[in-house]
N, C-alpha and C positions, 0 to 999 in steps of 0.2 A: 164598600163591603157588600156581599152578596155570599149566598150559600145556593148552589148548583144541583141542579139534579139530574140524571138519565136511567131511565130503564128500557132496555134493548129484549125482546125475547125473538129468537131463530125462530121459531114452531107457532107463534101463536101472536094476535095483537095485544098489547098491555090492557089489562083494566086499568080505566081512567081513577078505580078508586086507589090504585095502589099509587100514582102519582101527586096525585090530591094530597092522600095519607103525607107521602114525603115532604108536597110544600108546607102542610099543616107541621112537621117536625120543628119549622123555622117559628114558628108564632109566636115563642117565647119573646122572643125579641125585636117583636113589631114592626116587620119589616116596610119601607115606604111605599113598594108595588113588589105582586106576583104575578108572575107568566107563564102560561103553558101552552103550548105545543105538540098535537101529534103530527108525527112526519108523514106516515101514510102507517093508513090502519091494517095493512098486507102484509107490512112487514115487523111490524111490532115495536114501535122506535119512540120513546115520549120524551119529550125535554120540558124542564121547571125550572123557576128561578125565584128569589127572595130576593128583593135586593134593597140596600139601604143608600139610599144617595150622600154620595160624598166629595167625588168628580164631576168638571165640568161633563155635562154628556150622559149623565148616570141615567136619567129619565130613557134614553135611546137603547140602553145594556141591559137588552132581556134577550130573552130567546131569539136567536139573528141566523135570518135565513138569508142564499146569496141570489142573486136576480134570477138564477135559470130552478131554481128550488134544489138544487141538487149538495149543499152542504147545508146542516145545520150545527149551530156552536150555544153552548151556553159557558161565560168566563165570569170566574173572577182576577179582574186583573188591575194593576195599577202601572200602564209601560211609563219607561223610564224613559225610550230609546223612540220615541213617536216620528220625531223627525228623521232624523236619521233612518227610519223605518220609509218615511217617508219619498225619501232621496232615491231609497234602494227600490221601492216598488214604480218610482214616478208617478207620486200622486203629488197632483199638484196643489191642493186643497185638504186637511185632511181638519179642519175648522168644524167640521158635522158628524167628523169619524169616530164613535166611541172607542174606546180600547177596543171591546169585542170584535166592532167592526172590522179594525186594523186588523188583528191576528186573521180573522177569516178572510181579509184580505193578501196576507201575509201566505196562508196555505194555500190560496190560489197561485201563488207562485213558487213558494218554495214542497209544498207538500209536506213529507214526513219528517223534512230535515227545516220545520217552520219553526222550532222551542229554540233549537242553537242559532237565530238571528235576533231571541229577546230577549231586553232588560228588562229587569222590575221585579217585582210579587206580580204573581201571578199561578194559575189553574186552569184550566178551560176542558172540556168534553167536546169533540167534534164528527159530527157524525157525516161520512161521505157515504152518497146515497149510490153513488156509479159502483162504491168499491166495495159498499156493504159493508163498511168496517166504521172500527171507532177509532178516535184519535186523541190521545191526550196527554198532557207534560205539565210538570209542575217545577217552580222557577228553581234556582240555582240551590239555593239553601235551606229552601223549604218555609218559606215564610206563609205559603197559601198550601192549605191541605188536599187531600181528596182519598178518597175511601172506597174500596171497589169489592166486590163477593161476583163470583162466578159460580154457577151450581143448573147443573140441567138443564141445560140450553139457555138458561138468562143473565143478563148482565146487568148488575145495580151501580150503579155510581152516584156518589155523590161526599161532598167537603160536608156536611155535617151527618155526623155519625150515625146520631138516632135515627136519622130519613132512611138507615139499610136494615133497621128493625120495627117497621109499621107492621098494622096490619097489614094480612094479604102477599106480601113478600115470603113471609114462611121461613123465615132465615132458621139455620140449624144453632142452637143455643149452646153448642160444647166451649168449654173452658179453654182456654190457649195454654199451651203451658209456657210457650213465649212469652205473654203477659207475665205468666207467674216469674218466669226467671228476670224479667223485666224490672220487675218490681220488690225480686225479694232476694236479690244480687247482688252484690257490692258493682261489679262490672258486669254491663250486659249488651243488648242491642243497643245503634245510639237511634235507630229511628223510634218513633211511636206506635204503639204496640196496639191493637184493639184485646179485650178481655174475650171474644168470641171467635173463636178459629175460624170461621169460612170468613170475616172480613179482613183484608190485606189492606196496607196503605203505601200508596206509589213511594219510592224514596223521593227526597231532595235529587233534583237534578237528572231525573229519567224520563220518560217519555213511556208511554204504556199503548199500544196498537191492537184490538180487539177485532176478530172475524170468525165465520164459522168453522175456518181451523180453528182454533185456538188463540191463544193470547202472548204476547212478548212485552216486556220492560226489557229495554235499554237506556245507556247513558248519554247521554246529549252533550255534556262537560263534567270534568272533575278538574280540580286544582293541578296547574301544571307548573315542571320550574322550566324559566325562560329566561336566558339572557338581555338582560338591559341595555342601551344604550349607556356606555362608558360617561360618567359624571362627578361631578363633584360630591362631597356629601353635601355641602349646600342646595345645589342646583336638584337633585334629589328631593331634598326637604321639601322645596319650594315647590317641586310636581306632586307628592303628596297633600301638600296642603291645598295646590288645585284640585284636586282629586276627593278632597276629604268635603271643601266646600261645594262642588258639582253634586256628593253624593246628597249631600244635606238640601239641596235646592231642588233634586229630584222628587223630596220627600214631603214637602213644603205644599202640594197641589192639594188642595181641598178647599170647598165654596165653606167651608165652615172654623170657627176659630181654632186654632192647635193647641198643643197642652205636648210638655215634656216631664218624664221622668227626670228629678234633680238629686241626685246625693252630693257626699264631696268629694266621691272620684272623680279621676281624669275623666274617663269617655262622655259621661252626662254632663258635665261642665263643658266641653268640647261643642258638643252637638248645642247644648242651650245657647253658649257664647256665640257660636257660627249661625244658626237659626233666626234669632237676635237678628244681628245685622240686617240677615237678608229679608228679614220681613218688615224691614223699615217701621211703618207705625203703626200695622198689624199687630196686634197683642200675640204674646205668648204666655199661654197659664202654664205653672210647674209645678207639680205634686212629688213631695218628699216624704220617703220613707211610708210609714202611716197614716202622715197625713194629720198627720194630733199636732194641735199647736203647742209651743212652748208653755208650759205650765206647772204651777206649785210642786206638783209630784214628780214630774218626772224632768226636770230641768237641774235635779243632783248629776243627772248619767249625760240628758240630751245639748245642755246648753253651751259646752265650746263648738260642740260639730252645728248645731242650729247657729251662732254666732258667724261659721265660715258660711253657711249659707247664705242668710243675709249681706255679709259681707259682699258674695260673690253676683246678688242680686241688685245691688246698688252700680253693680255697671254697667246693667241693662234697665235702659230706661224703660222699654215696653214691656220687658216681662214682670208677669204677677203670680206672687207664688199663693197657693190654695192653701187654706188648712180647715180642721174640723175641730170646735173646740169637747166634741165628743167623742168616747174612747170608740177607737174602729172597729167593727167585728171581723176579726182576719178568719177567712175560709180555710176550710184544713181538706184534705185529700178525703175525696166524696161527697163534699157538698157540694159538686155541681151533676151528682151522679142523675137526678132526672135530665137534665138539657143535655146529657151524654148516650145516655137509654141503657145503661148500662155499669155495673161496679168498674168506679173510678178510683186512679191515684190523683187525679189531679187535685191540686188545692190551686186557689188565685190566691195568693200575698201580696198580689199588687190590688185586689179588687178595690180596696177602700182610696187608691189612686184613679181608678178607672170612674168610680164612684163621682169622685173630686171635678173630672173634666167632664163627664156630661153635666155637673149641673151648670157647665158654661156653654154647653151645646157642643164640647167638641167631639168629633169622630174620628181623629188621627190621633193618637199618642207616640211622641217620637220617643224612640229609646236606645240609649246607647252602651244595651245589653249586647255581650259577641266581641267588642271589642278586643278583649284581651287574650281572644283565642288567636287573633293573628294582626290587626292593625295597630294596635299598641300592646301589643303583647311585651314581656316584661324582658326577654333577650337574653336569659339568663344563662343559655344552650352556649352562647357567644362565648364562653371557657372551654368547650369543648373541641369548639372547632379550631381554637389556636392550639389545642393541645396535640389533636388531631394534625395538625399543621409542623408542630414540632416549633411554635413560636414562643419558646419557655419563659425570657423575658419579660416579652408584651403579656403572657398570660400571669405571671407572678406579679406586674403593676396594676391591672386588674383587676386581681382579687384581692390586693389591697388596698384600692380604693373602693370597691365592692363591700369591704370589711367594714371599713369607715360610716358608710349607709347602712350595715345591718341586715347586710346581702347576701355574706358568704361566712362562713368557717376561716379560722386559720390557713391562709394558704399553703404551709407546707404539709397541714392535713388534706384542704382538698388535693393537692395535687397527689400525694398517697393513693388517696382513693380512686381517680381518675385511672392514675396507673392499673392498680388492684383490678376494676372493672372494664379495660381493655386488655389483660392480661388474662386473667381468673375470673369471670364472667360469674360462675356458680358461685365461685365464692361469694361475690361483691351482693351477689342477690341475695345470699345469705345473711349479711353484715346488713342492704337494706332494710331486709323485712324486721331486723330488728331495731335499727337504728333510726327507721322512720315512722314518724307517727301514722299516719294514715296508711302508709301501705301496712305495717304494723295490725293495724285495726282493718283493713282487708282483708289479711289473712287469717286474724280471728273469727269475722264474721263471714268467713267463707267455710274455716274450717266446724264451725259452729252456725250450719244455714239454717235457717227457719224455715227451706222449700227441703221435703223428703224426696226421694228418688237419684241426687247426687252420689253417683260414684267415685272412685279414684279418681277415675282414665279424665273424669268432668272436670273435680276440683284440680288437677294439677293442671289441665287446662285453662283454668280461669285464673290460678296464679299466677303462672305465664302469662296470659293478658297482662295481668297488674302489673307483673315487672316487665315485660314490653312500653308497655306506656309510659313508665318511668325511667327506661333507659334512652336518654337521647341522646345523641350526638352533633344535633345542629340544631340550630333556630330553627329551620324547614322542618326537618323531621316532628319538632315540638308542635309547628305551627301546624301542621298535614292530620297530624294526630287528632289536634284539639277541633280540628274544625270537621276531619271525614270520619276516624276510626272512633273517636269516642264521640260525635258528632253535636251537632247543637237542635238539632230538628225533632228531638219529644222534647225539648220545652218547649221550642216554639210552636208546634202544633199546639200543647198544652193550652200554651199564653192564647195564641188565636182563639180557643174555643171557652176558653173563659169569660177574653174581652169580650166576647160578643154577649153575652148576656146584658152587659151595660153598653149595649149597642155602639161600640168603637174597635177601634183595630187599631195594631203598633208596626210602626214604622221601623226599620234599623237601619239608620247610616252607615255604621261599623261593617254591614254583611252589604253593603254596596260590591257585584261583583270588579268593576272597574278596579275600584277600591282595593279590594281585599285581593286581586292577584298581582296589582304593582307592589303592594307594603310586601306580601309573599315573597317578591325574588328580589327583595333591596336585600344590601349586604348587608351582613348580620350582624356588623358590628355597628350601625346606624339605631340599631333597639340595645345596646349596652354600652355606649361611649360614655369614655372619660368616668368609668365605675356605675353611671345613670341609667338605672333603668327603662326604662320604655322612653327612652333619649329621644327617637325622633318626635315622638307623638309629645312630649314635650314641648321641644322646637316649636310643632303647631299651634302651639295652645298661647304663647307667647301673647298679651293685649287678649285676649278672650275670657281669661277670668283673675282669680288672685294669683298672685305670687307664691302664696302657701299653699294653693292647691295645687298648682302649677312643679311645684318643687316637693313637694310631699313624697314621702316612702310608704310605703302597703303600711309599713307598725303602725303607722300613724291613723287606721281608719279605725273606726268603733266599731263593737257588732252590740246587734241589740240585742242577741240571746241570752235570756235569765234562766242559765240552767235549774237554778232551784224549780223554778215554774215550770221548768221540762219535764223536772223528773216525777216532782206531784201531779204533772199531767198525763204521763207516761207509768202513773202505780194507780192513777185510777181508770184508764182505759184498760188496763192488762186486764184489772178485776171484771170489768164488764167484759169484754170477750171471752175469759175463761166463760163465766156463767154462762153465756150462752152457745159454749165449742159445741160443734156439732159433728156427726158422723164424714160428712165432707171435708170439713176443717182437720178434720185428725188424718185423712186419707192422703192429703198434700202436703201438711205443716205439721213443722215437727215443733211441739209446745215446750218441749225441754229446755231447745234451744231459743226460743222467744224468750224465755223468763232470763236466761242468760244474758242475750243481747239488750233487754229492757235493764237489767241492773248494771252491765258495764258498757254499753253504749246507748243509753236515753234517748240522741239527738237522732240515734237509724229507727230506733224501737216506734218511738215515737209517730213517724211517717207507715211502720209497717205496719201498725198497731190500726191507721186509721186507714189503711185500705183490707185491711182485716176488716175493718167493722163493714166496710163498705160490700165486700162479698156476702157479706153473712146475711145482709139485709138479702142480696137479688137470693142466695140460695132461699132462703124462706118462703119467698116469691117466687121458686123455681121459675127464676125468668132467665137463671144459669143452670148450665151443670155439668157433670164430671167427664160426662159421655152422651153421643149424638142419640142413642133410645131412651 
């Protein structure tokens, strides 16, 4: 793990304080070594780095310059693809090569087109000295951040956010109102949003090229469909589950012990049980839930789903699950607002997990968060496209055995509907928004926003999102959706910049690309066979954990939300923010509609409620504001 820095100025060399200032943004979280770099004082170019060792080679991964001085790179990266990197550049040795190195070796060969030859997490800044330009890409799904402001001839870069508001930088303080709809949305952007309008954040899977023209982001990859080679559904199964354990072994590299996320779903059972194996007698610590051991109080609600845990740990000899036998303090959206520099929605819910694996010294946590957007996604599309097919039979045995699990309606009501929704579309989206709960409460808290300035032309726009999202017609489409259009990349930015305070970072198996583009173009009836949902990913799991988790339906998982505690905690935040509404707060947010959404939707009020509080703090601090004077 490491946090990056570059500042570029056309007109003038950088102050050494303003790059200092950046690496000091990292301090929070103690990083093992810092590095800096001026490239030549002529042209105004500084590179910094923090960085926390976690890989072989970490010591070598600071500022890396190439033998003739003419590139310099600062990464954070974890390649996946080192060999194979290997092969292609013909290094015959790459035993001394840190990641960094690689990729700067990698752009001496391939150039602009160096992001679409790599695996992993990863981020990197690259500055070529012949082209006078900067070079930069972040991996496929966004697992490694990066943060960039352009403004009168300077360019700031850098994956941790405060470093683009030190002193000396001078960044302009205006409000986003991207943020705001971000955060006070039902539907909105899926990338991560900064609260400050001149800072942008590269997307997942682009590539970003900086010169004294001007600046370009492009895409490098997006999810594609591809025909497969013609197979069994067996033989299938079985290159998935190649594919599922390659990902999990890519994830596995750190001089320091691991630690998994455990629940009793599929995916984290998955990754623990495969993990397991391949670490032979290497430990694996696993942090569940909060992280509170079973106890007097709360073993009414927690003790069948703590029973399948245990259960599912007695068949892994090396792993040890963590617990705390003190109540966790779970962080809510803006307590991490200083190591952010800025009003925050984030909250960590895993913090008191993150917590749990350093006090074993871990710095990787595997998590097998993402899955269900696309590699064991639940297949449930899989009616649509036999209907679409005109396969009335095979769709009607189906959904009743889909019925049987607890999966589907009455099938000669779904099929009604199907019909209704390929015929009368208006209609059908009519009959959703009232017949389903959450789009339902959508269009409530859409028509009743808590952000003022919503017109018509907007809100019927953002309905349409909602019922776009919800209308699918194939596994692909569902699967395209969950992973680009509503995207997974502001939580994980989120998650990243959390972990780092308890100086670790999360791995995902599940967003392995390998992974996630062959489970994408298997046939769709491999994720809903024989009525089963997320069938194949099933299949996989076979010998890796219980039988009962193994075969379990979604009814069957717990939530730990205590609405009564929601809502007492949602009637005395409202009261504190009213007290302190201010003249800004009334100019954006419309408070009618907060009281609204606080009385019949608690669980949204709640989250808006506490990044309310989190602005109100910087406007005080006029360290925001409404407009750039």
């Amino acid at each position: 793990m490491s946090t990056i820095h570059c500042a570029v100025d056309w007109h003038a060399p950088v102050d050494k304080e303003i790059i200092f200032n950046m690496l000091a943004a990292s301090d929070y979280w103690q990083p093992d070594l810092v590095s800096y770099l001026d490239v030549d004082g002529s042209t105004g170019v500084s590179f910094a780095k923090a960085s926390l060792f976690n890989r072989p080679l970490s010591e070598r991964d600071t500022v890396i310059v190439n033998g003739n001085q003419s590139l310099y790179l600062v990464a954070n990266a974890h390649l996946d693809n080192r060999t194979e990197l290997a092969e292609k550049l013909v290094i015959k040795d790459i035993s001394n090569l840190s990641d960094g190195e690689l990729i700067l070796r990698a752009y001496e060969h391939w150039g602009d087109q160096t992001a679409s030859h790599l695996l992993g997490d990863f981020v990197f800044i690259l500055w070529d000295q012949n082209k006078k330009q900067l070079y930069c890409a972040r991996d496929h799904f966004g697992v490694k951040s990066l943060f960039f402001a352009i403004e009168n001839g300077r360019v700031i870069l850098s994956n941790e956010h405060k470093a683009l508001l030190v002193y000396g930088i001078n960044m302009k303080r205006t409000l986003s109102f991207k943020w705001l709809t971000a955060n006070f949305l039902p539907i909105s952007e899926a990338e991560f949003c900064s609260p400050f309008e001149a800072i942008d954040s590269l997307p997942a899977g682009h590539q970003l090229i900086v010169n004294q023209s001007g600046h370009q982001i492009t895409p490098y990859w997006t999810l594609k469909s591809a025909k497969l080679p013609k197979s069994t559904d067996e033989e299938y199964i079985t290159q998935l589950k190649a594919l599922f354990a390659q990902a999990i072994e890519r994830r596995l590299v750190s001089m320091y012990p691991l630690a998994a996320e455990l629940s009793e779903g599929l995916d984290s059972n998955a990754v623990v049980g495969y993990a397991s194996r391949q670490l032979g007698d290497r430990p694996l610590y696993t942090m569940s839930f909060n992280g509170v051991a079973l106890n007097n109080l709360n073993s009414s609600q927690w003790q069948p789903v703590y029973q399948e845990l245990f259960d599912a740990c007695s068949l892994w000899p090396n792993v040890t699950p963590l617990w705390t036998d003190d109540d966790a303090p779970i962080c809510k959206a803006g307590d991490h607002s200083e190591h952010f520099g800025g009003p925050s929605a984030m909250s960590s819910w895993f913090d008191p997990r993150c917590r749990l694996a350093r006090s074993q010294q871990c710095r990787t946590i595997l998590s097998g968060w993402g899955g269900d957007h696309c590699v064991s996604g639940y297949g449930d599309e899989y009616v649509h496209e036999l209907f679409s097919k005109g396969k009335l039979v095979s769709l009607f045995r189906l959904m009743k055995l889909r019925r049987q699990r607890g999966r589907s309606g009455k099938p000669l009501k779904m099929l009604t509907a199907m019909t209704i929704e390929r015929l009368f579309p208006f209609v059908y989206q009519g009959i959703l928004k009232k017949g389903h709960p959450l789009v339902a409460q959508l269009k409530s808290t859409t028509n009743n926003s808590v952000l003022k300035g919503m017109d018509d032309i907007y809100r019927d726009r953002l309905l349409k999102k909602v019922g776009d999202i919800y209308r699918r017609h194939s596994v692909k489409q569902r699967d395209f959706n969950e992973l680009i259009k509503v995207g997974v990349q502001s939580r994980i930015t989120q998650t990243e910049l959390c972990a780092r305070v308890q100086r670790c970072e999360f791995r995902y198996p599940l967003l392995d690309k390998d992974l996630v583009e062959f489970a994408y173009n298997l046939p769709g009836h491999l994720k809903c066979k024989h009525g089963i949902e997320r069938y194949m990913f099933r299949e996989l799991l076979k010998g890796y954990t219980t039988e009962r988790i193994r075969l379990r339906a979604k009814a069957d998982v717990l939530t730990s939300q205590n609405m009564k505690s929601v809502k007492l905690t949602v009637a005395s935040d409202l009261t504190a923010v009213i007290k302190d509404w201010s003249p800004e707060l009334e100019s954006i947010l419309e408070l009618s509609h907060l009281k609204f959404v606080a009385k019949n939707y608690p669980h949204v009020a709640n989250r808006n409620l506490q990044v309310i509080k989190s602005l109100q703090k910087y406007f005080k601090q006029d360290a925001i504001r409404l407009t750039s004077t």
